[in-house]
GULO-24126 format. One record per residue (C-alpha): residue in one letter; x, y, z. Coordinates in steps of 0.1 Angstrom, whole numbers, padded with zeros to 4 digits, always signed. Layout:
GULO-24126
AXYZ...
***
This chain:
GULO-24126
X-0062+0559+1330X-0064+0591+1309X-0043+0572+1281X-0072+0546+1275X-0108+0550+1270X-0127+0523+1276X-0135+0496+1248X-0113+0511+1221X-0098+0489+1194X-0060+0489+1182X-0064+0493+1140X-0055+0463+1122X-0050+0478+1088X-0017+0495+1079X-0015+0534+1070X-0024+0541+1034X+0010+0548+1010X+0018+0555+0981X+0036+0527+0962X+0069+0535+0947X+0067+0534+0908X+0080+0507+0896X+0113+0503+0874X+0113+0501+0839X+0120+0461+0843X+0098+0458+0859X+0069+0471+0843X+0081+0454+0814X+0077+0418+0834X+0045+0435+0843X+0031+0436+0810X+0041+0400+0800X+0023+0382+0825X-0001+0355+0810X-0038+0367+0807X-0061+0354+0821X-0080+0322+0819X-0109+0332+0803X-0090+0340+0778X-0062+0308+0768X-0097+0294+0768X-0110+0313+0741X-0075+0310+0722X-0077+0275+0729X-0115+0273+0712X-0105+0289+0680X-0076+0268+0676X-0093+0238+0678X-0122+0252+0657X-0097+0259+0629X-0079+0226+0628X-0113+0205+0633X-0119+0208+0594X-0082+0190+0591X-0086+0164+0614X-0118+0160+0594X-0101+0161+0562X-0069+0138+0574X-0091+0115+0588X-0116+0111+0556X-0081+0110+0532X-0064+0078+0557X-0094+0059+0552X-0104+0072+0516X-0063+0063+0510X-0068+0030+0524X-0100+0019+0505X-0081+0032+0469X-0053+0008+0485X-0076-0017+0489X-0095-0012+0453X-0065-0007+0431X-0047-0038+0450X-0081-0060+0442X-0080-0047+0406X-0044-0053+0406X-0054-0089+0420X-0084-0089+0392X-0064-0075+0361X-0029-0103+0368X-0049-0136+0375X-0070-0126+0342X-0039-0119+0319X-0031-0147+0296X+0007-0158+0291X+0031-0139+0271X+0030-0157+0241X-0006-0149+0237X-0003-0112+0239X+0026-0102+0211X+0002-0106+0182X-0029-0086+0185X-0038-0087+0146X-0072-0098+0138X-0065-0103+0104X-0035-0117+0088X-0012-0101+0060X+0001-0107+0026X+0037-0105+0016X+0041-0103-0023X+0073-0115-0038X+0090-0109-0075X+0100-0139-0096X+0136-0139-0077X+0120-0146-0044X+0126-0106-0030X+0098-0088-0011X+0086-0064-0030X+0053-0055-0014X+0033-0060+0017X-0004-0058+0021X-0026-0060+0053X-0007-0050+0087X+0022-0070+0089X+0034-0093+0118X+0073-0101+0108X+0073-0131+0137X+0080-0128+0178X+0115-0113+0190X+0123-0110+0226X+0143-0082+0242X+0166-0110+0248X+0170-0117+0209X+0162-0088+0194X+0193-0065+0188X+0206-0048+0215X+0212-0011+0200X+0174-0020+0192X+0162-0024+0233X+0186+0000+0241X+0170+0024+0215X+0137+0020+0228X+0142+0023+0268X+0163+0054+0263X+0138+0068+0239X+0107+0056+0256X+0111+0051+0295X+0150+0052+0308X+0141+0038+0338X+0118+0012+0328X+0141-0013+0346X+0140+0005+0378X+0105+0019+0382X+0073-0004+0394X+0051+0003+0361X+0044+0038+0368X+0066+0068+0367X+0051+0096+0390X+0080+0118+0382X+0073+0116+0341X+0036+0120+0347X+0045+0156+0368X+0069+0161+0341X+0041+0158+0315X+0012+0176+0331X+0039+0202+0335X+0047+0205+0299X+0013+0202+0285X+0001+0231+0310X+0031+0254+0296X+0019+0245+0262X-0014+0258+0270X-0034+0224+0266X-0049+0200+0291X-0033+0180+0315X-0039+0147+0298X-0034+0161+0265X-0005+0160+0246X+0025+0143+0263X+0014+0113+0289X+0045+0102+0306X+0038+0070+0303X+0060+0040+0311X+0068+0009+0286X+0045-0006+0309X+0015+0016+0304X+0019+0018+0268X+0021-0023+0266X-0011-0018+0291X-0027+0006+0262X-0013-0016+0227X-0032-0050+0247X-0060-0026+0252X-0058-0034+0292X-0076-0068+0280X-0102-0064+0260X-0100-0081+0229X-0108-0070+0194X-0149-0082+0183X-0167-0076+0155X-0198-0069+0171X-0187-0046+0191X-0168-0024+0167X-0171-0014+0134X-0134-0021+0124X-0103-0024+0139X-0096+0014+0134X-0127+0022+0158X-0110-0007+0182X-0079+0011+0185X-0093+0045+0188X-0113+0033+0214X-0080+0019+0233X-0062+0051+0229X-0091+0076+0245X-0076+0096+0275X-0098+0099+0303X-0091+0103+0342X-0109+0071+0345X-0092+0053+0315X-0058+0072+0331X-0071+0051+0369X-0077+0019+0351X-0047+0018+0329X-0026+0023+0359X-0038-0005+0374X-0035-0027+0349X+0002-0016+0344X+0007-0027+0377X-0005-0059+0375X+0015-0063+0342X+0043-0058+0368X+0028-0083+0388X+0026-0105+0363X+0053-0104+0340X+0092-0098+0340X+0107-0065+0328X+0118-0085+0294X+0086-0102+0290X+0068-0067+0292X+0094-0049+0269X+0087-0084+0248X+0050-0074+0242X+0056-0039+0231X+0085-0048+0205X+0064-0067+0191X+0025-0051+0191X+0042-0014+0190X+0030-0002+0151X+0056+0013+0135X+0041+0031+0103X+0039+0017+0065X+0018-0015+0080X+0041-0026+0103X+0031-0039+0133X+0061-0049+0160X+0100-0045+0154X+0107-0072+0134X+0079-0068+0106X+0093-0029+0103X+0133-0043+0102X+0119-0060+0071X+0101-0038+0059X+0130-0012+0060X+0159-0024+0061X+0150-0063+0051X+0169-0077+0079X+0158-0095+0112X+0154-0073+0142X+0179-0091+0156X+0207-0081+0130X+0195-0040+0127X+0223-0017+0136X+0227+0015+0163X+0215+0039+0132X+0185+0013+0119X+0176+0011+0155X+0174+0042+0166X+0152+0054+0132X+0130+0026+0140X+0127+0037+0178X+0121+0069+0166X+0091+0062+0147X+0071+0060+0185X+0068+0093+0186X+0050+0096+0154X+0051+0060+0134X+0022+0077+0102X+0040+0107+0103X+0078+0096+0105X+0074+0064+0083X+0105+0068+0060X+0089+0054+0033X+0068+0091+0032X+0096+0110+0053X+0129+0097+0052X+0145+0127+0061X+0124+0138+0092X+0126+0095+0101X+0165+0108+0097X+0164+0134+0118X+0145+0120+0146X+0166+0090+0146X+0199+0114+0150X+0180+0121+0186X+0173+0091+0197X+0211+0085+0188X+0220+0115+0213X+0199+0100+0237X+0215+0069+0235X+0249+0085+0245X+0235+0098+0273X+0223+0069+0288X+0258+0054+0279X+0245+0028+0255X+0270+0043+0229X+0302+0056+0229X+0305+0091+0218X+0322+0076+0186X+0297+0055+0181X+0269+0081+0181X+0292+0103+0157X+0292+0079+0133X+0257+0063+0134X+0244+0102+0128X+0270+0104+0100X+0259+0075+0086X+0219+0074+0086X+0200+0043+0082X+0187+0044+0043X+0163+0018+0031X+0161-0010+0007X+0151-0007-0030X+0114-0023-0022X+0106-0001+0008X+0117+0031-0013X+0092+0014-0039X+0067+0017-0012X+0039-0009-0020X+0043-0024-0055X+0018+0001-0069X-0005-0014-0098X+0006-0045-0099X+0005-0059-0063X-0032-0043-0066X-0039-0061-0095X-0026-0095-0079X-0041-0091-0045X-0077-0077-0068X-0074-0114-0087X-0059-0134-0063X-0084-0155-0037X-0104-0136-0015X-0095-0156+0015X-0063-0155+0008X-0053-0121-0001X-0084-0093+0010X-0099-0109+0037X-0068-0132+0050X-0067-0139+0088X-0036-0157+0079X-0003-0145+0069X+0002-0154+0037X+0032-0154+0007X+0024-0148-0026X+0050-0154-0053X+0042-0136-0083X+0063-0130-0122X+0069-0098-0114X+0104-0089-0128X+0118-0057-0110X+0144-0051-0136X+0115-0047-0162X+0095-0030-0138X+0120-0002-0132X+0130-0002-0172X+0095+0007-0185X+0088+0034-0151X+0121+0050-0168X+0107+0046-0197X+0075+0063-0190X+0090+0093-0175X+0114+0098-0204X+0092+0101-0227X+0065+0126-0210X+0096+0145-0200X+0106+0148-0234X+0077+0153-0254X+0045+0159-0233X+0041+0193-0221X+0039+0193-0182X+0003+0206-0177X-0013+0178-0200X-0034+0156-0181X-0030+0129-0207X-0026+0093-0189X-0001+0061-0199X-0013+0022-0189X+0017-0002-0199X+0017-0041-0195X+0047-0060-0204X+0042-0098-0206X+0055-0130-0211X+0041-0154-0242X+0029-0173-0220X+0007-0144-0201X+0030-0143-0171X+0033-0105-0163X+0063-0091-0157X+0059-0052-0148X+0024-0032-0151X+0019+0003-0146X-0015+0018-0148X-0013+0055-0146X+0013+0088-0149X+0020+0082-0108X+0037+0049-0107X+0043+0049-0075X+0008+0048-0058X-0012+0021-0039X-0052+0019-0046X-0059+0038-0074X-0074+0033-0107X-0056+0009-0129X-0058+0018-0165X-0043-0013-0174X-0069-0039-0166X-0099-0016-0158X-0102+0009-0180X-0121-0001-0211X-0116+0016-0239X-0121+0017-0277X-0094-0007-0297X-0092+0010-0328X-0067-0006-0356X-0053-0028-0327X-0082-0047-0335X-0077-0060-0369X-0049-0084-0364X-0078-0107-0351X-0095-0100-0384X-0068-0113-0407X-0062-0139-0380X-0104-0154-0390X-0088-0147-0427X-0055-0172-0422X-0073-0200-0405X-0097-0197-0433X-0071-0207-0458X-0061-0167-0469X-0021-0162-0467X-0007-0128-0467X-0004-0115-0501X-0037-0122-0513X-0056-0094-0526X-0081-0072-0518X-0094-0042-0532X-0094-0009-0516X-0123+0015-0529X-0150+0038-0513X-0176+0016-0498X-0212+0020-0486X-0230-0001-0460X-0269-0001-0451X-0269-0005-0412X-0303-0014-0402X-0316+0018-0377X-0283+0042-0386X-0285+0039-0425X-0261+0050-0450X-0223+0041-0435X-0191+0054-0459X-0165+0041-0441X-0126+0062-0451X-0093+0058-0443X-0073+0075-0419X-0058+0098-0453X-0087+0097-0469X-0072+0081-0500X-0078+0052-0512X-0049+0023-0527X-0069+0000-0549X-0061-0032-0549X-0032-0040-0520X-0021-0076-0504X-0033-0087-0473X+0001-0078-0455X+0004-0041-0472X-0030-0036-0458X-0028-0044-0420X+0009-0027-0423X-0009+0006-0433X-0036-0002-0415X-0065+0005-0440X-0098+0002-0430X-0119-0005-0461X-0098-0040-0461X-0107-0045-0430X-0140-0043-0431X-0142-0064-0465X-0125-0096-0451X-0142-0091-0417X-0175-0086-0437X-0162-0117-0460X-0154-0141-0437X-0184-0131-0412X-0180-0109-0383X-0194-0141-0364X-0164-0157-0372X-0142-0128-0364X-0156-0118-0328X-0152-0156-0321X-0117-0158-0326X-0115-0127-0310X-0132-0137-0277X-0114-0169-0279X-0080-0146-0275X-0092-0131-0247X-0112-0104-0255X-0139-0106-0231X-0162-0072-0237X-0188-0075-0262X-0179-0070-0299X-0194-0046-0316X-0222-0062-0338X-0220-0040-0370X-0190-0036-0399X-0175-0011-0381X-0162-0043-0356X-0133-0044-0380X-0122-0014-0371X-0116-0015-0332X-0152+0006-0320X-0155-0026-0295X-0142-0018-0260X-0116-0036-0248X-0087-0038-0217X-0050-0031-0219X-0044-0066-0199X-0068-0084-0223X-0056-0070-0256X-0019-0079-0245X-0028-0111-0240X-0048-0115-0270X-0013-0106-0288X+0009-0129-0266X-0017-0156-0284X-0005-0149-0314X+0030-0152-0301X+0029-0182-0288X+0014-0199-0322X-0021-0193-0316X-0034-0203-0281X-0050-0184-0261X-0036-0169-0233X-0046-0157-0198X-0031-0132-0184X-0015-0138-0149X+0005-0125-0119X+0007-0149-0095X+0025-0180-0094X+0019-0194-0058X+0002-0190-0025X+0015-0205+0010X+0014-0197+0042X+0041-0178+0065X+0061-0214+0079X+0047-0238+0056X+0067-0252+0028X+0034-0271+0004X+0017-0243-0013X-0019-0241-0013X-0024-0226-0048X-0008-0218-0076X-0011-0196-0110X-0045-0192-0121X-0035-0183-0158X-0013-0194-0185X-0012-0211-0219X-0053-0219-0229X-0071-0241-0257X-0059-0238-0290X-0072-0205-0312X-0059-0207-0352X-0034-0232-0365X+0004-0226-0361X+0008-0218-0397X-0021-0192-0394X-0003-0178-0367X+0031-0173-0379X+0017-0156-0408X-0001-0130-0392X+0032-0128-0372X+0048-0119-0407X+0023-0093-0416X+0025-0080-0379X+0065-0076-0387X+0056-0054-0419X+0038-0031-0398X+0070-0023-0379X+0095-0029-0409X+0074-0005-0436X+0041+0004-0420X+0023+0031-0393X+0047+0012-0364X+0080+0017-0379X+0090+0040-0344X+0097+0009-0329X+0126-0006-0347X+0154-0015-0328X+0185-0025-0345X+0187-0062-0343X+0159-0072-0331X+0127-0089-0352X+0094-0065-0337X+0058-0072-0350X+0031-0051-0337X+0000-0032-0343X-0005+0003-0339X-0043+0015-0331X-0059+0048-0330X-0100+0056-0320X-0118+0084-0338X-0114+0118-0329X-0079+0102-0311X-0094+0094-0282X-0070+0065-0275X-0038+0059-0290X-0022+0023-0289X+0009+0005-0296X+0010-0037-0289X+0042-0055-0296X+0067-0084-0291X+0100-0099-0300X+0102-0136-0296X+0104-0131-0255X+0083-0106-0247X+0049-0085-0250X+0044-0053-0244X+0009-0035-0248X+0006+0011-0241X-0020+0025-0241X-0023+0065-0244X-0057+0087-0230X-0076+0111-0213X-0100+0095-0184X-0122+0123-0197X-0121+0108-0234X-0107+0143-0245X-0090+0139-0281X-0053+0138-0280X-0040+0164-0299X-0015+0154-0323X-0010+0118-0312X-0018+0087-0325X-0003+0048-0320X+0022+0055-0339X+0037+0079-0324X+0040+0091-0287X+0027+0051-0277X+0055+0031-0297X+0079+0057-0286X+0072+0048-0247X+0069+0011-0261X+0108+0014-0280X+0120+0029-0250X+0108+0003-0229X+0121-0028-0249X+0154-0015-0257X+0158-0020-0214X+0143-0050-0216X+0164-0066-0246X+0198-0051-0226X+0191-0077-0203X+0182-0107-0229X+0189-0115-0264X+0155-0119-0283X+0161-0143-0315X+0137-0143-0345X+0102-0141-0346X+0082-0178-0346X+0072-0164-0380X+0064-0175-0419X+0096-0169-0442X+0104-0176-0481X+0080-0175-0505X+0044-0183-0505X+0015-0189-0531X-0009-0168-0535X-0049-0191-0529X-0072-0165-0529X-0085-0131-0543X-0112-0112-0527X-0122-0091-0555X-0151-0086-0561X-0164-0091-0528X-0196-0118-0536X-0223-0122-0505X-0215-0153-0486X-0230-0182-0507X-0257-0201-0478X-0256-0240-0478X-0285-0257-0474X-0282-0256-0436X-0281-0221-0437X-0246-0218-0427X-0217-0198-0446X-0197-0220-0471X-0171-0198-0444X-0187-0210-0414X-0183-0249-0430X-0148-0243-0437X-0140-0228-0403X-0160-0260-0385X-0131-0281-0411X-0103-0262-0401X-0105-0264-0364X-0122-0300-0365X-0156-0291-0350X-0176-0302-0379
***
């Protein structure tokens, strides 16, 4: 057929044509199809190449988390089954203290740290444990030992304050700070530290590590111990400035009152004291102690443990403390008691120990009054001129001390019983006193003329009086009442100065005497404390006398004491009648001589005044029938006083200070000699001492009579 060729094929592909362009919908659908494989794969790669390092990272921190879990729970494990019971952790002290009380039985000086006995937060006040968790750790009864929210808190503040993280504020619980006081164990050894001070520094340090550690240990505190038995060990090892270690030792201290008796105001100035227990101590800084306690206070109404009354009032109202914490440590005296007490009982106590002592705080106060009165009055301010004052008993008991212008200090030099200084006229009462028990009464005579002795090595010696005049012949008692030296040195010279420096020592006068004449005249060195006593001697009819301040020793709890005084009424020194007469001529020197400053109306004073050369040292030594009282009046330099002498400015403070004492007693009349007396003796001329055959003084023979040694 024409139609067909032969072997033709039908096409099996359809006629080219142009798509239709697609809609706008559609080309968007177009554009959102996936890609392709190759690349979700590529997406996929990266993706997982990005979170490999975190699955890395998780998976190290899981396992890294679990072997902390693991450590901290074994140290917590560690750290409870090593942690002794309660009652062994509230007193960390290694050595014990010393509380010092007056002759009444009141506290009026601590020495040492002092532990004031256990409390529990269960006995111990409540405004006092409701003081310390609000100041401290308000949720200390609801946390597990650490606070993660009050250590964020502190990092937070100490970054803003531009120091470290672990500097500054810690936010640490009760807990941790119990953890840090028990020095998370370790116990205080010698061998390891130098002191205690290096100890505790050492416990304090704030490391990451020591940070780790301590955590751990405060949780197996938790472990451990209840909430109250934790808050137990802080109230009670928690130092609390002046000494004070715990609660109840700083109630005492402060307020003397029990812990358990302290009010909201007491407790919340004691609470305070955490913050800063050196620098907030209110016996240095009542008012900033005050103010910090007036916070605590506020904090307190916060946490509802007082009622908005309650708080008014306690800030109206501040805590003030008691008359021996305002006298802070008992200043020369309780250093003088705790320097002559027993080492092992006072300085190097591991014991706590109570020490009664005479101390009278009446007298005490009187002659600090005293003191200050005088250099108000009539020393000028920029004078560096220092005051020692003893006031004692007859029987050496000592009653008040002070030992320098600042009465109020702990640990520094005490004039009155270690400074040695030049006696002057003070001196010659013990001169007349070898006279006496010779046989001499008080109006013989003796001449008063210019004098020259040969002194082997310094030649030529012309002794003078202090006018430079001279009174010829003058009685025993007009001569000590003026206190004229050539006298003086004639009876000392007379009788033998042997003689004299062995009555002397026999007093008390422990320094070496001088060995020349001029012994008679004071140029020995001598002690406030010993020259008092020396006096109080002659008071008590011619015994010596040592000098004491402490009546008994005992332990904290026990009722037998294991010491008691160390001083007191000694060995017979001159006869009674030898003693009241030198009393008499002692009274002269008040009534018409160079102490007349010291009358009081009433009263029946004997004394000695005493002034060195060049003034150096001015004195003024007296009694009544009760009491002793010894000043003393220097530079430390040995700079000459200007315008002073014993007479004066010293039996001024010396008046001052027995008219306060006498308010509170009524002195009666002097042990002394009254009505008329013969006169025995005469030294004038002056003859050298006639020598026995034995070689000894027909005075030394006499003497060995007198006294019953030969």
């Amino acid at each position: 057929m024409a139609e067909k060729k032969s072997g033709s094929r039908k096409r099996l592909t359809a006629d080219r044509r142009t798509p239709p362009s697609p809609s706008p919908r559609k080309r968007k659908a177009t554009l959102q199809k996936p890609a392709p494989k190759r690349f979700s794969r590529l997406r996929a790669a990266l993706w997982r190449a990005f979170l490999l390092p975190f699955r890395m990272i998780w998976a190290m921190a899981w396992r890294l988390g679990l072997v902390i879990f693991l450590l901290v729970g074994l140290g917590v494990a560690y750290f409870a089954a090593n942690l002794p019971e309660v009652s062994a952790l509230v007193d960390g002290r290694a050595k014990g203290s010393v509380t010092l009380m007056d002759r009444n039985g009141a506290v009026f000086a601590w020495r040492g740290d002092q532990f004031g006995g256990i409390v529990t937060a269960q006995t111990v006040s409540p405004f006092l444990k409701n003081a310390v968790v609000a100041t401290e750790d308000r949720r200390f009864y609801r946390h597990f030992g650490l606070s993660p929210r009050g250590v964020a808190s502190a990092v937070r503040i100490n970054l803003r304050a531009g120091r470290g993280p672990l500097s500054g504020n810690g936010g640490s619980t009760i807990t941790q700070q119990t953890a840090k006081l028990i020095c998370l164990g370790v116990n205080y050894d010698p061998d390891l530290w130098k002191s205690e001070r290096n100890y505790e520094r050492e416990c304090r340090r704030s490391t990451l590590w020591r940070k780790i550690k301590e955590a751990t240990f405060a949780l197996a505190m938790e472990v451990k111990f209840s909430k109250d038995e934790i808050l137990t060990i802080y109230l009670n090892r928690t130092f609390l400035g002046a000494g004070a270690r715990g609660f109840e030792a700083a109630a005492q201290r402060y307020f003397g009152k029990s812990a358990t008796q302290v009010n909201a105001a007491e407790a919340a100035m004691m609470a305070g004291l955490l913050k800063a227990p050196s620098r907030l101590a209110p016996t240095d800084n009542l008012a900033g102690a005050q103010a910090r306690a007036a916070i605590v206070i506020d904090l307190m109404q916060q946490e509802n443990y007082l009622s908005k009354a309650e708080a008014t009032s306690s800030i109206a109202q501040p805590a003030t403390l008691t008359a021996a914490a305002t006298d802070r440590a008992g200043g020369y005296f309780a250093d003088w008691v705790m320097a002559s007490g027993p080492e092992f009982f006072t300085r190097n106590t591991t014991e706590d120990v109570l020490i009664n002592t005479t101390l009278d705080q009446n007298i005490q106060t009187a002659t600090e009054q005293a003191v200050r009165s005088i250099f108000d009055d009539k020393i000028d301010e920029s004078s560096k001129a220092q005051v020692a004052v003893v006031v004692m008993s007859a029987d050496g008991a000592v009653r008040a001390m002070i030992g320098g212008r600042n009465t109020r200090t702990t640990g520094a030099f005490n004039r009155a019983t270690q400074a040695k200084r030049q006696t002057g006229s003070a001196f010659k009462p013990f001169v007349y006193a070898t006279a006496l028990e010779l046989g001499y009464t008080p109006f013989d005579i003796v001449r008063d003329e210019p004098i020259t002795y040969n002194i082997a090595g310094s030649g030529a010696w012309s002794p003078t009086n202090y006018n430079n005049q001279f009174a010829g012949d003058v009685a025993f008692t007009r001569a000590l009442a003026e206190s004229l030296n050539i006298p003086a040195i004639k009876i000392s010279e007379h009788v033998g100065r042997d003689l004299v420096r062995k009555v002397a020592t026999d007093f008390g006068i422990a320094n070496e005497l001088a060995a020349g004449p001029a012994l008679a005249l004071g140029a020995s060195e001598s002690t406030l404390i010993e020259m008092t006593g020396a006096y109080a001697g002659i008071l008590n009819g011619g015994s010596s006398v040592r000098p004491y301040g402490l009546e008994q020793i005992k332990l904290l709890g026990d009722t037998e004491p294991l010491a008691g005084r160390a001083g007191g009424i000694g060995e017979r020194v001159i006869d009674t009648k030898a003693a009241q007469a030198l009393t008499y001529m002692m009274y002269e020197v008040v009534q018409s001589g160079t102490g007349q400053r010291a009358k009081i109306e009433g009263v029946e004073i004997a004394g000695k005044t005493g002034t060195t050369q060049a003034a150096r040292d001015a004195w003024f030594i007296g009694f009544t029938s009760e009491f002793v009282v010894g000043v003393w009046m220097g530079y430390d330099d040995n700079t000459p006083l200007k315008g002073v002498t014993g007479g004066g400015i010293p039996t001024d403070i010396w008046r001052e200070t027995m008219i306060a004492i006498t308010n509170q007693s009524a002195p009666g009349p002097l042990p002394m000699l009254r009505g008329p007396v013969q006169i025995s003796k005469q030294l004038e001329p002056i003859e050298p001492a006639v020598k026995t055959k034995s070689g000894a003084t027909i005075f030394d023979t006499l003497f060995g009579i007198l006294t019953g040694k030969n």
